[in-house]
N, C-alpha and C positions, 0 to 999 in steps of 0.2 A: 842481897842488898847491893844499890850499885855501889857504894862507896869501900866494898872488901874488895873490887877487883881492883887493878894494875891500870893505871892510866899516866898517858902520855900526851906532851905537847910539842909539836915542831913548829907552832904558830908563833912562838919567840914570847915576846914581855904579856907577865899581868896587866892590867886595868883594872881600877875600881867600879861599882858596882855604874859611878855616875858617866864615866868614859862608857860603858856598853851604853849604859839608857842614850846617849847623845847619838851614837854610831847606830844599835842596832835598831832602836826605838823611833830617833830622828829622824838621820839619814837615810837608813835602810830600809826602815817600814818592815822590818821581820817580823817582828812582835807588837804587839800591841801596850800601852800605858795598859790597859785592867789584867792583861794577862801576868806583866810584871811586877805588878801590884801585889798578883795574889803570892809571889817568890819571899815576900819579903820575910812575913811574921815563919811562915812554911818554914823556911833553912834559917830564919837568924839571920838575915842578912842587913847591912845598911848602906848607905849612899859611896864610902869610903872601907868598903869589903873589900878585899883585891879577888877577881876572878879570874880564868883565863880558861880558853878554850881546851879541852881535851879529849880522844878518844883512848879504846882500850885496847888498839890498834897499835900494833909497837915497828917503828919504819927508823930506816937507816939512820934519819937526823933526829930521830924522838927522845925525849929528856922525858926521864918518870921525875911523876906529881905527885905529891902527896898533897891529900884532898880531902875538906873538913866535909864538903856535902857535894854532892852530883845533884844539878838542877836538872828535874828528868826531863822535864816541861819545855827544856831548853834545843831539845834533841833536834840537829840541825839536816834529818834526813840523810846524813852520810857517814853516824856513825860519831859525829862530835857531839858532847856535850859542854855546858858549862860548869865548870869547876869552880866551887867556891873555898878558896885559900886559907 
């Protein structure tokens, strides 16, 4: 399961679930609205979740997370995922 391994953040502060949809949904066009759609009922999640990016990757400035669900769906090709707090 991903949520038994050892995961790290050096990408600094959470966000709520609403700060990502704005950033990577809006802005960025990472994701798609139906894709983040299907995150919600999946992990329990709501608009005011705090998340924050993490991998299982442990680097000189990395701060361990402790983490209620690993969004798998979220996996950003390098190894990050999104952490839900």
């Amino acid at each position: 399961m991903m949520e038994d391994k050892e995961w790290y953040s050096s990408h600094g502060e959470p966000m709520t679930m609403l700060e990502f949809l704005e950033i990577e949904v809006g802005e960025r066009g990472n994701y798609t609205p139906d894709e983040v759609d299907e995150w919600w009922e999946k992990y329990d999640i709501g608009l005011f979740c705090p998340v924050i990016w993490v991998t299982n990757i442990e680097t000189r400035n990395a701060i361990k997370m402790d983490v209620r669900h690993i969004i798998t769906e979220s996996d950003d090709g390098k190894g990050g995922y999104l952490g839900v707090l």
